[in-house]
Every structure is written in structure tokens, then in C-alpha cells.
TORKOL-4160 file (C-alpha; in steps of 0.2 Angstrom, whole numbers, padded with zeros to 4 digits, m for minus):
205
<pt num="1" X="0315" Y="0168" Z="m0164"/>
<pt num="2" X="0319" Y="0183" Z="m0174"/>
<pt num="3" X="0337" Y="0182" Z="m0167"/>
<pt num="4" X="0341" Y="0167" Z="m0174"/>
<pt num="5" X="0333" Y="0168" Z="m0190"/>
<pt num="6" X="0345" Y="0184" Z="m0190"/>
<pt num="7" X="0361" Y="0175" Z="m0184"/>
<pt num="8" X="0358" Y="0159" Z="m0195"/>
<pt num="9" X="0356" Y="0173" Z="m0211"/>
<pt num="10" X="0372" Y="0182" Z="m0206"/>
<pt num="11" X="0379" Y="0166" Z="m0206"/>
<pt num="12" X="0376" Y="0161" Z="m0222"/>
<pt num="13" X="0381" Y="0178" Z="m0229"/>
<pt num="14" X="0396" Y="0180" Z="m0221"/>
<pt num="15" X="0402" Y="0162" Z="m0219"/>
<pt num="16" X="0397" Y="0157" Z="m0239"/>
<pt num="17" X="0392" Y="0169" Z="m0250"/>
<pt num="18" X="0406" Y="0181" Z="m0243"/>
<pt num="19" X="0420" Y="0170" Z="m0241"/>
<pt num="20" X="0413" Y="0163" Z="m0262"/>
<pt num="21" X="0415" Y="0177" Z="m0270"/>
<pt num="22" X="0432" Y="0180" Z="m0263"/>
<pt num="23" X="0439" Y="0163" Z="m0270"/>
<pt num="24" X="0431" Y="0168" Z="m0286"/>
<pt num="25" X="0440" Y="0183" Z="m0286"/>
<pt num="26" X="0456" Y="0175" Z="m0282"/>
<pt num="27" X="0456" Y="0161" Z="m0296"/>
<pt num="28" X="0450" Y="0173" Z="m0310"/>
<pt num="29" X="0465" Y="0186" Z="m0307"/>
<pt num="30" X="0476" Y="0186" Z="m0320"/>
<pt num="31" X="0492" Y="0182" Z="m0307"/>
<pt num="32" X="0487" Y="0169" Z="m0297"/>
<pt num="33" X="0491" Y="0173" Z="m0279"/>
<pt num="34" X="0496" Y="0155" Z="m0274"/>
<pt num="35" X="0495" Y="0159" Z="m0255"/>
<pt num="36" X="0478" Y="0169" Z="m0256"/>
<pt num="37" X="0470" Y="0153" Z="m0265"/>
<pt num="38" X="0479" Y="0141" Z="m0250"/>
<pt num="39" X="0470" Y="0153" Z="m0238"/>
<pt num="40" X="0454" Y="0149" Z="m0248"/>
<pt num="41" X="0455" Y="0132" Z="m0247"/>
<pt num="42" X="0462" Y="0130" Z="m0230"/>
<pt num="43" X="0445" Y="0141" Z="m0226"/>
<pt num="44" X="0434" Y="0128" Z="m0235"/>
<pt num="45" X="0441" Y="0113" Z="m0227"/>
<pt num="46" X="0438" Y="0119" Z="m0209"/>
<pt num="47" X="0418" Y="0124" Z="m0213"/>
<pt num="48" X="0417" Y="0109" Z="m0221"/>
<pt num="49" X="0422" Y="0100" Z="m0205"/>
<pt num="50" X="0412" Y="0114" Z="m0195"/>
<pt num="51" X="0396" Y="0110" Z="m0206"/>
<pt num="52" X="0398" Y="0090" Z="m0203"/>
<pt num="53" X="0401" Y="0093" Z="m0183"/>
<pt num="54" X="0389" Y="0104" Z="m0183"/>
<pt num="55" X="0374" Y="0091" Z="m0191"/>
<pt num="56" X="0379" Y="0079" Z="m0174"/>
<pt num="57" X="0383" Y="0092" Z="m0161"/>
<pt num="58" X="0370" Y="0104" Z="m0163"/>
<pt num="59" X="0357" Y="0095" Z="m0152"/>
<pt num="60" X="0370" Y="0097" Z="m0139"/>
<pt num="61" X="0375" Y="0111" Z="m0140"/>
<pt num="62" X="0363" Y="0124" Z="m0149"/>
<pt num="63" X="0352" Y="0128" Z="m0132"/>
<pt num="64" X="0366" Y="0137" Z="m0126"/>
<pt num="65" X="0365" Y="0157" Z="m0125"/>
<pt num="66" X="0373" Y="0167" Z="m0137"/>
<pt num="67" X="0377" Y="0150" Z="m0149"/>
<pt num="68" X="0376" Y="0159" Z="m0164"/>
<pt num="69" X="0382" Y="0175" Z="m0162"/>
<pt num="70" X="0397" Y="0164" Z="m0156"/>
<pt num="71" X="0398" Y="0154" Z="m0171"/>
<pt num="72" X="0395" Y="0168" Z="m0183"/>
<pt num="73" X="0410" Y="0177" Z="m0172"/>
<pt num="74" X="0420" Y="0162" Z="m0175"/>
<pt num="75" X="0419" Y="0163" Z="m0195"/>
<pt num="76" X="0424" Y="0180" Z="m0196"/>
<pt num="77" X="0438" Y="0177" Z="m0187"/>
<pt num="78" X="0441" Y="0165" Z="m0199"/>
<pt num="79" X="0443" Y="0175" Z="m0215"/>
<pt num="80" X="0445" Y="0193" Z="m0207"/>
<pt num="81" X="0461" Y="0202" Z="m0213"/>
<pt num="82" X="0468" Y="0206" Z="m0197"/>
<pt num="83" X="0466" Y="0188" Z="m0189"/>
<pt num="84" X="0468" Y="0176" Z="m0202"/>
<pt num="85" X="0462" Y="0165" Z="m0190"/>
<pt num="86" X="0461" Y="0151" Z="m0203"/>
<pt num="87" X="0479" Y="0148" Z="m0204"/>
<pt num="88" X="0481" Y="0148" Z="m0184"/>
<pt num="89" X="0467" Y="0134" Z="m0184"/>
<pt num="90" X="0475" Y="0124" Z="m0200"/>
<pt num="91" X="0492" Y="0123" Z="m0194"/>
<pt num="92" X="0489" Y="0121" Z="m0174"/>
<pt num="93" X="0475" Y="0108" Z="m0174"/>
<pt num="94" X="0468" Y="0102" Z="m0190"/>
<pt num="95" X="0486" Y="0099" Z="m0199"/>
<pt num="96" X="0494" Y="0089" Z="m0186"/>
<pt num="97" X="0478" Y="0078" Z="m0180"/>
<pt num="98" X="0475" Y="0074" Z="m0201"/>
<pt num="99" X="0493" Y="0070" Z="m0204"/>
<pt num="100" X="0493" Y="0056" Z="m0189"/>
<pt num="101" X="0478" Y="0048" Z="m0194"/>
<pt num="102" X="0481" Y="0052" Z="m0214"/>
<pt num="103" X="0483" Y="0031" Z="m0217"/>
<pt num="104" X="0466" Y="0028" Z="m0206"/>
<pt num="105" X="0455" Y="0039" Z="m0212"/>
<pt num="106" X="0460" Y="0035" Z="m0231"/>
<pt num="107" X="0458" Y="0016" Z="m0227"/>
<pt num="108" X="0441" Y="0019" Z="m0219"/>
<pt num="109" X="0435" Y="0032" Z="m0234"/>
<pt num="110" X="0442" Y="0018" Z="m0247"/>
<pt num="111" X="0429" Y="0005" Z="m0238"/>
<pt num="112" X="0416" Y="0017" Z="m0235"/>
<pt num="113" X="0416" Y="0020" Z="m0254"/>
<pt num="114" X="0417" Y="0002" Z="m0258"/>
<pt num="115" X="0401" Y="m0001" Z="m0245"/>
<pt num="116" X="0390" Y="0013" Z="m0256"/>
<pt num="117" X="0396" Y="0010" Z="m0272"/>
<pt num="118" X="0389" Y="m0009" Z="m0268"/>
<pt num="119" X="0373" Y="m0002" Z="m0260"/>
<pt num="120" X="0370" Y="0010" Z="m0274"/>
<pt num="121" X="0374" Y="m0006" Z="m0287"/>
<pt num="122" X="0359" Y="m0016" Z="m0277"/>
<pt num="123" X="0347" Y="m0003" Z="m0277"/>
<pt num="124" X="0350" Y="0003" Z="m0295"/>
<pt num="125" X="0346" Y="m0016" Z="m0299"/>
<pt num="126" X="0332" Y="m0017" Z="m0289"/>
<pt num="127" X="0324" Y="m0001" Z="m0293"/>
<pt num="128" X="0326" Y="m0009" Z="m0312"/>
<pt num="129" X="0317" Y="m0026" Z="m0309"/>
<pt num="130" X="0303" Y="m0014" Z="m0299"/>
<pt num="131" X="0299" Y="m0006" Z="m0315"/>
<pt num="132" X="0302" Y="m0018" Z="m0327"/>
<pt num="133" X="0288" Y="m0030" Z="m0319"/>
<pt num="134" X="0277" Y="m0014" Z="m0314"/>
<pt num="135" X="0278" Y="m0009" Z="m0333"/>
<pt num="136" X="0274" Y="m0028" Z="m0341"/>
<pt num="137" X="0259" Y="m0029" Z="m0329"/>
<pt num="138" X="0253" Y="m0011" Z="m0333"/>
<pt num="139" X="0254" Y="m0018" Z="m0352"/>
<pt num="140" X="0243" Y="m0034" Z="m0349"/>
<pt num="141" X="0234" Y="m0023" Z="m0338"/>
<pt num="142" X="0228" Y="m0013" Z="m0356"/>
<pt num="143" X="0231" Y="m0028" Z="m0366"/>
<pt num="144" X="0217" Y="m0036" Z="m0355"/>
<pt num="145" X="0205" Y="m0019" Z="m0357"/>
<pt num="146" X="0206" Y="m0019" Z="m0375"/>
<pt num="147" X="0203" Y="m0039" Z="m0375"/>
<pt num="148" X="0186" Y="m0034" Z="m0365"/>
<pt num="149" X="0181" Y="m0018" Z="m0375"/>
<pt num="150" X="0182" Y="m0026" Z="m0392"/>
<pt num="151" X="0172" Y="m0043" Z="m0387"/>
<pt num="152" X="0152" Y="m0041" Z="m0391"/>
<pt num="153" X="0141" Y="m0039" Z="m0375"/>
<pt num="154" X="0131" Y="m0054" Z="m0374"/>
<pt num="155" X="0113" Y="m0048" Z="m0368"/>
<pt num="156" X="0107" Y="m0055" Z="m0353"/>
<pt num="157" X="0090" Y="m0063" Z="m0358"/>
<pt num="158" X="0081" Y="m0068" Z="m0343"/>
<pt num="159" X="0071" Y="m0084" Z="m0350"/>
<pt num="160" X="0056" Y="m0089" Z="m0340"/>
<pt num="161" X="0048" Y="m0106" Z="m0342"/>
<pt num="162" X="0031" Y="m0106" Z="m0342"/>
<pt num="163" X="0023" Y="m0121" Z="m0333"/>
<pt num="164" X="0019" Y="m0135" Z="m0344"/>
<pt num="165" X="m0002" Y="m0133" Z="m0349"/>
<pt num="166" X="m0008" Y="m0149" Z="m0342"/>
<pt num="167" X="m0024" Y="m0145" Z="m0351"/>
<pt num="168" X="m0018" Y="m0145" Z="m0369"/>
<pt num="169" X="m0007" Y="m0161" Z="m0365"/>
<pt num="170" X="m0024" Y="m0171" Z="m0357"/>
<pt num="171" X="m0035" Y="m0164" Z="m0368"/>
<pt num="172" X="m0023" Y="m0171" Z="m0384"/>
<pt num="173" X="m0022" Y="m0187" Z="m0376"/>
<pt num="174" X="m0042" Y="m0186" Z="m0374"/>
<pt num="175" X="m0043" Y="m0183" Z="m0391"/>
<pt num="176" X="m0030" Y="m0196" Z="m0397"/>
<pt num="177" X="m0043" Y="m0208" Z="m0388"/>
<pt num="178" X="m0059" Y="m0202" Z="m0397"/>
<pt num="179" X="m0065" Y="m0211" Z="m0412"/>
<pt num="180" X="m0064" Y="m0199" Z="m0430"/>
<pt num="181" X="m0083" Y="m0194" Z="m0428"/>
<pt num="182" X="m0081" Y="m0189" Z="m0411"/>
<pt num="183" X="m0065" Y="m0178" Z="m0414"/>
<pt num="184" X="m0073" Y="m0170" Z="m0430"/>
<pt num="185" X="m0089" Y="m0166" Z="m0419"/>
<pt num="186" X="m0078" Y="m0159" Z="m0406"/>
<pt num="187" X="m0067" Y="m0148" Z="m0418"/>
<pt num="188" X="m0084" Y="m0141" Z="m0426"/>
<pt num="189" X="m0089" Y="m0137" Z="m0406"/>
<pt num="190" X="m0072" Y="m0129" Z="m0403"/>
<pt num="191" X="m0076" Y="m0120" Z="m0419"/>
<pt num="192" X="m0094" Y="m0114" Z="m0412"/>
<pt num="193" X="m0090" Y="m0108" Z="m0397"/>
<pt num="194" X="m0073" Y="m0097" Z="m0403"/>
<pt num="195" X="m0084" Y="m0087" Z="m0418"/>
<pt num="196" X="m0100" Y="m0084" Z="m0404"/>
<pt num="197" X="m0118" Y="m0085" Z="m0405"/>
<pt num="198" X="m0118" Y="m0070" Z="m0420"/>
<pt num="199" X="m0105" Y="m0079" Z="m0430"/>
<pt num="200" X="m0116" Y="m0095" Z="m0432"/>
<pt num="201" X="m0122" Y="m0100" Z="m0448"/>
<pt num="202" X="m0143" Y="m0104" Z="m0447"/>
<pt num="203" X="m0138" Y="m0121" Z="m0455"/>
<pt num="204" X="m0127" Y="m0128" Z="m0440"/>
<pt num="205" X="m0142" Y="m0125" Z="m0429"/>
């Protein structure tokens, strides 16, 4: 484990920052060398094909032993002063195999970009009508919120009916029946009996 955090560090050191700040170097000098910078970016093509190969072949091929001591010995030969070994890969295998597939690839990169430019234009359009309908319903969502928060609150009054008093209604139609003398002796009785014995006047006795 600690091996090949170490070899995947070394990697990036000596395969990025390294090789970086080299090309840096080169295109800030006052006298450009012109085959120093060639070097350079001949360098940069063959990782960037070693870093797309690499994102296919490395479930293949990273269980083998010594894999990336192998590959970090394979950059430095890359860039080391003594083997130059970047203008032996460019000009054996990756020159000749591009130039014989040159038309090819351009064609297949021109309908590739065609494809994603298409794709992106869909998405961008449908990512807009997405937010344009979740932003009008999140405004009738507060619209409706403010509707409801300025409206009075009705109370709830729980009205109960009382059942109708049969005695009242009969004894009103009772009275309705009775003849004058009758209902004013009955109202003097009522009378009687509300104010009690104490409240009678000797006279009504």
C-alpha cells in the first residue's frame, strides 16, 4: 500500500510537475529554443495518450508486479537527457501510425464533436425548462402562502342545538285554549310559586 502511494507520487512529480516547469522554462527564455519546445510538446502528446490508455488498460494490467515502478521508469526515460526517449517513441511508432489514420481520426473527432455539441444543446435546454417551471411553481407556491396568511381565520364555533322544550310549546298551546280568566289565574299562580311562600303578599292569601 505504501509502495504504491509512493510510486503513484513519484509519478506525478516526475511525469507532471517536473516535465511543467521545464516547458515553462523553455517558452519564457528570451531565445526560444525551437527544438527544446518540439521536445516538450512531443512529450506531452505521448502522456496524453498514456493517460487516456491508461483509464482503459489499467484494470488489465495494474495487478501485475513492479507496474508502477515500470511506468515511472518509462517516464523518465521519456524526458532524461541521455535517452531522449521521447523522440525515439514519436518518430518510430506514434508519427507513422497518426499520419496513416490522420483523415480517420479527424473525421471521427469532427462527428464526435458534432454528437456533444448536440447533446450539450439538449441538455442546456432541458436543464432551462427544469428551472423555469420549478421556479414559477416555487412562486405560486408563496403566492398561495401569502393568499392564506392574509385571509381572516374564521373560528370554529361548535353550535349545539338544544332539543326543542315540548313543555313550553304544550304548555302555550294549553294556554292559547284557556279562556282570559283562566290564563290571568294561571299567570298570578306562576307568579306565586317563582317569589315563594316569604314573597307572598297577606292580601293574595
Amino acid at each position: 500500500m505504501i509502495v504504491d502511494f509512493i510510486s503513484r507520487a513519484l509519478v506525478v512529480l516526475l511525469g507532471y510537475a517536473y516535465p511543467a516547469f521545464e516547458c515553462y522554462k523553455t517558452v519564457e527564455r528570451n531565445s526560444t529554443d525551437v527544438e527544446q519546445l518540439c521536445f516538450w510538446c512531443r512529450y506531452w502528446i505521448i502522456i496524453a495518450l498514456l493517460t487516456v490508455f491508461e483509464r482503459f488498460g489499467d484494470v488489465f494490467v495494474s495487478w501485475l508486479p513492479l507496474y508502477g515502478e515500470m511506468k515511472l521508469a518509462f517516464i523518465i526515460y521519456l524526458w532524461y537527457p541521455k535517452t531522449m526517449g521521447t523522440t525515439y517513441m514519436y518518430e518510430t511508432f506514434l508519427r507513422p501510425n497518426v499520419a496513416r489514420y490522420e483523415t480517420d481520426i479527424d473525421q471521427v473527432i469532427g462527428e464526435f464533436k458534432a454528437k456533444a455539441w448536440n447533446m450539450a444543446i439538449f441538455h442546456v435546454q432541458n436543464s432551462l425548462k427544469f428551472g423555469q417551471t420549478t421556479f414559477l411553481q416555487f412562486l405560486q407556491y408563496l403566492a398561495n402562502q401569502s393568499t392564506a396568511a392574509q385571509e381572516p381565520q374564521k373560528p370554529n364555533l361548535l353550535v349545539s342545538r338544544s332539543p326543542p322544550n315540548d313543555t313550553v310549546h304544550v304548555q302555550e298551546q294549553a294556554s292559547e285554549a284557556q279562556t282570559p280568566e283562566s290564563y290571568m289565574a294561571d299567570v298570578i299562580h306562576r307568579a306565586r310559586t317563582k317569589r315563594g311562600p316569604r314573597d307572598s303578599h297577606p292580601n293574595d292569601q
